[in-house]
BAFI-3210 file (N, C-alpha, C; in Angstrom, 3 decimals, decimal comma, padded with zeros to 6 digits):
// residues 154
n [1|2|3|4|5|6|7|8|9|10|11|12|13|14|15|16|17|18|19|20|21|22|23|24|25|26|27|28|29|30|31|32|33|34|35|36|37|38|39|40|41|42|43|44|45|46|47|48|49|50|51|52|53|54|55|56|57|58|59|60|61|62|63|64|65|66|67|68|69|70|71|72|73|74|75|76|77|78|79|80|81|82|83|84|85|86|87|88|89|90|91|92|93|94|95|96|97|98|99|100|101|102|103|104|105|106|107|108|109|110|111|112|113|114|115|116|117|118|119|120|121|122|123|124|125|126|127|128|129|130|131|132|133|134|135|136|137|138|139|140|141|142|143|144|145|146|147|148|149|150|151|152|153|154]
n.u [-018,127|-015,803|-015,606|-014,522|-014,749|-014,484|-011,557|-011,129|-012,015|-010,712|-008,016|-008,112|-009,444|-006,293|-005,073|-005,992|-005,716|-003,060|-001,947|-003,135|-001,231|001,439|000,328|001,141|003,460|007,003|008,936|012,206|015,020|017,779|017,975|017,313|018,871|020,900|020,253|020,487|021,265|021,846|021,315|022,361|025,076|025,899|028,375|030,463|030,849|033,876|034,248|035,723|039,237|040,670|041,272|044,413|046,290|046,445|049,136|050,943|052,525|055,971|056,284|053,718|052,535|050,103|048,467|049,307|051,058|053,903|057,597|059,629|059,119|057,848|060,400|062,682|061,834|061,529|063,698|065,008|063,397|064,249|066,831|067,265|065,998|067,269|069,671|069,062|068,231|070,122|068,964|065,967|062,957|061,482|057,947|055,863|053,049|050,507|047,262|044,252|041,051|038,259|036,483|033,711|033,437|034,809|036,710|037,344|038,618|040,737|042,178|042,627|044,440|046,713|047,563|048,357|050,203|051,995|053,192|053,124|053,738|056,018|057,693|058,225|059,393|061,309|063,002|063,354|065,112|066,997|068,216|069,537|069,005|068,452|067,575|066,074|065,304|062,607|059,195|056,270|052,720|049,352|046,359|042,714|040,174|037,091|037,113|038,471|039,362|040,564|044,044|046,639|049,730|051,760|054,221|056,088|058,062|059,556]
n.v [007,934|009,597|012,538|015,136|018,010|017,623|017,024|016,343|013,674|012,446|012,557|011,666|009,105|008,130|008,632|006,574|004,240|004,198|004,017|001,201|000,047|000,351|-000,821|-003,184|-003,711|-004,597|-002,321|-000,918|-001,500|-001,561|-004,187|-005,605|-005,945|-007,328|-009,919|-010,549|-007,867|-005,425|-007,031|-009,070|-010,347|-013,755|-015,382|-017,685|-020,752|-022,945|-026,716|-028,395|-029,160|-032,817|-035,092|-035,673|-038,787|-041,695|-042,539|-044,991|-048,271|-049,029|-051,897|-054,524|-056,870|-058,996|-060,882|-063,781|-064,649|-066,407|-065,866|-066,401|-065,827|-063,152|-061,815|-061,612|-059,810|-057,655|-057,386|-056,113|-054,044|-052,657|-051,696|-050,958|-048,810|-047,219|-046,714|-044,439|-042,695|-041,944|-041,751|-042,787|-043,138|-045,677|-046,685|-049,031|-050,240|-051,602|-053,366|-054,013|-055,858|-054,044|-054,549|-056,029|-055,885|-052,776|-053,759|-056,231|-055,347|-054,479|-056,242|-057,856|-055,997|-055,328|-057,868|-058,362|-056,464|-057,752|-059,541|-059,986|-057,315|-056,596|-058,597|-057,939|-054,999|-056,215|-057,635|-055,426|-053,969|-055,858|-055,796|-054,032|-051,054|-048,677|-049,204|-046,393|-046,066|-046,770|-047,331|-047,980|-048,462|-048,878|-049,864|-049,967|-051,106|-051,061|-051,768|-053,932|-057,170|-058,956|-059,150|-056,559|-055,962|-052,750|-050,950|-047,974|-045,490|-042,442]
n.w [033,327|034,171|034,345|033,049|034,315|036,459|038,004|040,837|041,144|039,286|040,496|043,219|042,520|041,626|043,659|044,819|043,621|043,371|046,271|046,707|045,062|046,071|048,636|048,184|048,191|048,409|050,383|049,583|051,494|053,596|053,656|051,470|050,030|051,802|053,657|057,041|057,430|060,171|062,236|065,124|065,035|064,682|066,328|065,413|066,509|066,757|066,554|069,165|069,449|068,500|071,035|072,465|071,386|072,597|074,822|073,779|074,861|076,154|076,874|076,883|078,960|079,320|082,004|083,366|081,318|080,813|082,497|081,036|078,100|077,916|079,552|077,434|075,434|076,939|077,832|075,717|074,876|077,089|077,084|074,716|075,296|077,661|075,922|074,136|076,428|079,449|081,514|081,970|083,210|084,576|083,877|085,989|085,397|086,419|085,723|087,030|086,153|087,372|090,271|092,210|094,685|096,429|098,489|097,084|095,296|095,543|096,757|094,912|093,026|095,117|095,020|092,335|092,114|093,698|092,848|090,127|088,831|090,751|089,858|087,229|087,283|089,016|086,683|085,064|086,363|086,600|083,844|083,950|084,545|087,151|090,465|091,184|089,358|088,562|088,770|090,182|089,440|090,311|088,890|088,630|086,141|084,293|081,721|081,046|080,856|081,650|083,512|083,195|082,285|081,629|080,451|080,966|079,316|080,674]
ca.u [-017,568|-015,029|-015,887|-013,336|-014,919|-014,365|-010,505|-010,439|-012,475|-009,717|-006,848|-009,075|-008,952|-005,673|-004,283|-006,344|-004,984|-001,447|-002,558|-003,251|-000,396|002,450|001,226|001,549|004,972|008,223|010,073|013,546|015,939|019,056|017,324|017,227|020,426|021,632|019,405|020,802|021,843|020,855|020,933|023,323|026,090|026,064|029,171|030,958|032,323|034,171|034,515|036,857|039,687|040,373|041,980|045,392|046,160|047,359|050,764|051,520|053,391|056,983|055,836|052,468|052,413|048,837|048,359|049,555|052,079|055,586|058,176|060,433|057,946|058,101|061,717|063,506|060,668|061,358|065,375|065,139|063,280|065,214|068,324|067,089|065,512|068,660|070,794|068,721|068,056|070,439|068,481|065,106|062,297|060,040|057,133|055,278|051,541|049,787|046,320|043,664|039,814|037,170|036,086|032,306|033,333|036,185|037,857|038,208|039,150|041,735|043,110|043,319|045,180|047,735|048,152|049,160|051,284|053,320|053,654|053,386|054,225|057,671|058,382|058,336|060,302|063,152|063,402|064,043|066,497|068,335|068,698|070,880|068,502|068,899|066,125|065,165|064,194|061,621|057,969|054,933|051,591|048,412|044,721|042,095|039,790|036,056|036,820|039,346|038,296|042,160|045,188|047,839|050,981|052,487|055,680|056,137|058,758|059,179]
ca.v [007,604|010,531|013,507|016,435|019,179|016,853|016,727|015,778|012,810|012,051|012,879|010,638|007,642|008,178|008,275|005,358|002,930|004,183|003,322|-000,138|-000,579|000,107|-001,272|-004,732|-003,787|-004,386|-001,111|-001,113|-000,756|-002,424|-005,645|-005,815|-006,572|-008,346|-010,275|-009,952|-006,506|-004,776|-007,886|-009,415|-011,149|-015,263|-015,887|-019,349|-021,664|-024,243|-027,922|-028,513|-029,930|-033,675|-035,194|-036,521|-040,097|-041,908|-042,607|-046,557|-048,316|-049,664|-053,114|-054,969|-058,142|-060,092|-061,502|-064,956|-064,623|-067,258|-065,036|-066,629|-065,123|-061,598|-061,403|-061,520|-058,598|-056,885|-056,605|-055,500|-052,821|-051,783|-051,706|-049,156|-047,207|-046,919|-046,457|-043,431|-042,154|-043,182|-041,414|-042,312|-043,806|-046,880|-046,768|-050,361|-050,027|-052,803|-052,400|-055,216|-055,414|-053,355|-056,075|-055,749|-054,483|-052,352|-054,913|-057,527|-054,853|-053,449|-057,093|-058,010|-054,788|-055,627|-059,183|-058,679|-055,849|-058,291|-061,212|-059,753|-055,597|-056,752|-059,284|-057,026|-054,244|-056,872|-057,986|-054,176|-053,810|-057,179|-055,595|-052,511|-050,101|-048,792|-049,075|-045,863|-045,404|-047,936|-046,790|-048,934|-047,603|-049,918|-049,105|-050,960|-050,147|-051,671|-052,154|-054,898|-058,486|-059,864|-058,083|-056,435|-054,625|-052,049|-050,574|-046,850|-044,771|-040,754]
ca.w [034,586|034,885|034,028|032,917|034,509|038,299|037,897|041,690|041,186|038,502|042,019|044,127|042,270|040,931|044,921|045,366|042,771|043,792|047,376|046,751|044,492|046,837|049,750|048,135|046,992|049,886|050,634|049,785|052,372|053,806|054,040|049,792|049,190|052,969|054,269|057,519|058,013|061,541|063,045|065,420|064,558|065,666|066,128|065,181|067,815|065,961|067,928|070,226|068,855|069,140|071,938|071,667|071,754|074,252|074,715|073,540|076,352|075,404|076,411|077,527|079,238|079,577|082,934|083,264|080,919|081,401|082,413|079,606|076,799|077,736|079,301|076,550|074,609|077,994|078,284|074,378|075,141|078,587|076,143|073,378|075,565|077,954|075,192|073,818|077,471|080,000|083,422|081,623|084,147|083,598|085,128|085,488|085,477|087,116|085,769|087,058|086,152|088,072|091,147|092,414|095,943|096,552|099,237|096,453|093,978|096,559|097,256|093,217|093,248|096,328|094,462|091,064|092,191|094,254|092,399|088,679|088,619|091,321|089,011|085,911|088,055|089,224|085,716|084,387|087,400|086,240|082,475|083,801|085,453|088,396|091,238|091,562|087,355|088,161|089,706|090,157|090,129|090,250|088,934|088,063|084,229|084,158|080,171|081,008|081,097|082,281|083,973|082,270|082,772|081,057|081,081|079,611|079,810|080,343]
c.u [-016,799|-015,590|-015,186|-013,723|-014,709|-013,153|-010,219|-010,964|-011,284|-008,360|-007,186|-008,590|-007,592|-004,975|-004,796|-005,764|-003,532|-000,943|-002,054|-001,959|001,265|001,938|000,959|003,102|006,239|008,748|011,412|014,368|017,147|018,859|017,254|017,919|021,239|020,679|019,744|021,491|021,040|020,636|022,265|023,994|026,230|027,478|029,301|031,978|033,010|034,252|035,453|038,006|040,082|041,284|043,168|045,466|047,102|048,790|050,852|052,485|054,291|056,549|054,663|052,473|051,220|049,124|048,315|050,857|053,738|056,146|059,424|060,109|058,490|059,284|062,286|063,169|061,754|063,022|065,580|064,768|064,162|066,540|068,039|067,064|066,660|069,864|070,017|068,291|068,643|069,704|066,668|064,280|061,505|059,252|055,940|053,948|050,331|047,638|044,894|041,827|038,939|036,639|034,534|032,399|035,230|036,953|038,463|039,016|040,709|042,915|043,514|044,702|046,544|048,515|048,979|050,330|052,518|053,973|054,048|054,382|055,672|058,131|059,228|059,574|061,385|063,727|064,247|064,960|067,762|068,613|068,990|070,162|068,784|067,121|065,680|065,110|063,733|060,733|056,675|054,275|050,355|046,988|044,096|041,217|038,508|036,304|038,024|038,766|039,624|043,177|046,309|048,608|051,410|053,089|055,676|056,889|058,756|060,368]
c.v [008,793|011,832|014,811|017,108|018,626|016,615|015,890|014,436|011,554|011,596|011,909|009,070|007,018|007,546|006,616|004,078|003,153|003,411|001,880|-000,998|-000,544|-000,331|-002,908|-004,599|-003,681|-002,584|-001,460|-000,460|-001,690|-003,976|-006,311|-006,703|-007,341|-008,647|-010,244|-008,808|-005,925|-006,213|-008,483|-010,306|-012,630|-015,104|-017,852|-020,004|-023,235|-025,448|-027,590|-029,266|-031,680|-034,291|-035,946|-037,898|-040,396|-042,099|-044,364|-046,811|-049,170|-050,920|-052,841|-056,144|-058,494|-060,600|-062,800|-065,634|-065,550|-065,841|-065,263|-066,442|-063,745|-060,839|-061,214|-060,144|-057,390|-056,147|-055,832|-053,884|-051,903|-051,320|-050,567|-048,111|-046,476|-046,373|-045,283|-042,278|-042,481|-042,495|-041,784|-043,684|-044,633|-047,031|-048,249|-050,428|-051,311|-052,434|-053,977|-054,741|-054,896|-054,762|-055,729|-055,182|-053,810|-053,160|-055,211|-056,793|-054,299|-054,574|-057,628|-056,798|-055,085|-057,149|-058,806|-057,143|-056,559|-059,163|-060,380|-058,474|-056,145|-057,743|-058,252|-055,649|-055,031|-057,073|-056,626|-053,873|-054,573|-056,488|-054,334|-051,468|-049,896|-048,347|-048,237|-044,967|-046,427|-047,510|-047,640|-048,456|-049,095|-049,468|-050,283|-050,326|-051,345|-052,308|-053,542|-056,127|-059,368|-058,634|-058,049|-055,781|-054,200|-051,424|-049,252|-046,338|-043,320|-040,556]
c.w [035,134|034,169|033,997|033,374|036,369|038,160|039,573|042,017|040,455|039,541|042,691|044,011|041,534|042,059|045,247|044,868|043,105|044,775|047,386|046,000|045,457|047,884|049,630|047,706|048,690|049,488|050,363|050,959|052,697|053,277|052,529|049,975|050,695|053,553|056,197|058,085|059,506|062,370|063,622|065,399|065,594|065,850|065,940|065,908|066,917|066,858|068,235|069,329|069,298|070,108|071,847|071,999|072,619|073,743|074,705|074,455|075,866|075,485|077,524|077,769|079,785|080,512|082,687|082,442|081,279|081,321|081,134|078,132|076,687|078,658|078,177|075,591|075,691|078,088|076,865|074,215|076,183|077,693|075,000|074,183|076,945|077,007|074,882|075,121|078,531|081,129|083,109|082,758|083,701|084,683|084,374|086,078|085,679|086,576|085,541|086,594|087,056|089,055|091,603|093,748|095,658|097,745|098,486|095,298|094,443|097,078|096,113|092,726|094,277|095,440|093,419|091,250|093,266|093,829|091,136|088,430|089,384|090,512|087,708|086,215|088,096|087,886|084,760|085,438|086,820|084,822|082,431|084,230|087,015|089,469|091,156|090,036|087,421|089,060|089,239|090,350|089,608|089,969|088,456|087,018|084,418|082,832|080,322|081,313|082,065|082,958|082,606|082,573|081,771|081,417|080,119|080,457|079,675|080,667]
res [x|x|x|x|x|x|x|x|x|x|x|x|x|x|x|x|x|x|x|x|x|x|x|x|x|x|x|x|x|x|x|x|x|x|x|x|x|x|x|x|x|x|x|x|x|x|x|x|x|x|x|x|x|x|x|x|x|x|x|x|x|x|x|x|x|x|x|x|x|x|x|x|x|x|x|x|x|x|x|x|x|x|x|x|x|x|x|x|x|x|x|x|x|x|x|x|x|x|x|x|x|x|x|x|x|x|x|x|x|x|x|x|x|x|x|x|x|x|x|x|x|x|x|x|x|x|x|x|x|x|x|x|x|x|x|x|x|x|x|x|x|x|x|x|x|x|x|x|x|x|x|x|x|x]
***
């Protein structure tokens, strides 16, 4: 097959089997040892963080409510939270269910802030506040099935 006196026949097939043997073989280079190297950097967005919770409202009175139920809850609270704040404001949050037009949602709204929310107001007036640390605001909340008021202070 080979023949010593043809040494480049010997060169030939020597390059050739070399040939074939590296170019099944990877190259080393960066890429060995880091699989991403040379490539650009993801960065990492972490979430958002989560949102804080609400603020719990000193009291909550359920629509319909006797006023001889949740007076008495009502001046208890006006009384701590006077004594730990005396200029501190209560604001009384009238907050009725979502109505199907905005008229009726706009006149549920006008109602229970005259009858219920001025009730709830005179009552924190009568237990040592003074009118103007008392603010009414009125909304209405689709997730509600009844009215409710709440009273929170800042």
């Amino acid at each position: 097959m080979f023949h010593p006196s043809r040494p480049e026949l010997f060169l030939l097939a020597a390059t050739m089997a070399g040939t074939l043997c590296l170019a099944s073989c990877n190259l080393v280079d960066q890429r060995t040892f880091d699989p991403r190297a040379s490539r650009a950097p993801r960065p990492h967005y972490p979430p958002p963080p989560p949102a804080p919770k609400p603020v719990p409202p000193l009291v909550e009175i359920r629509h319909g409510t006797p006023p001889d139920q949740w007076q008495p809850a009502l001046k208890g609270a006006v009384t701590r939270a006077m004594a730990r704040k005396p200029n501190v404001l209560f604001v009384v949050t009238v907050i009725v269910p979502a109505g199907p037009t905005p008229a009726q949602e706009s006149a549920a709204l006008g109602r229970a802030t005259a009858t219920d929310g001025q009730a709830v107001a005179a009552a924190i007036v009568a237990d040592g506040a003074g009118p103007a640390q008392v603010e009414i605001t009125a909304m209405s909340d689709s997730t509600m099935t009844s009215g409710v008021i709440r009273v929170y202070v800042r």
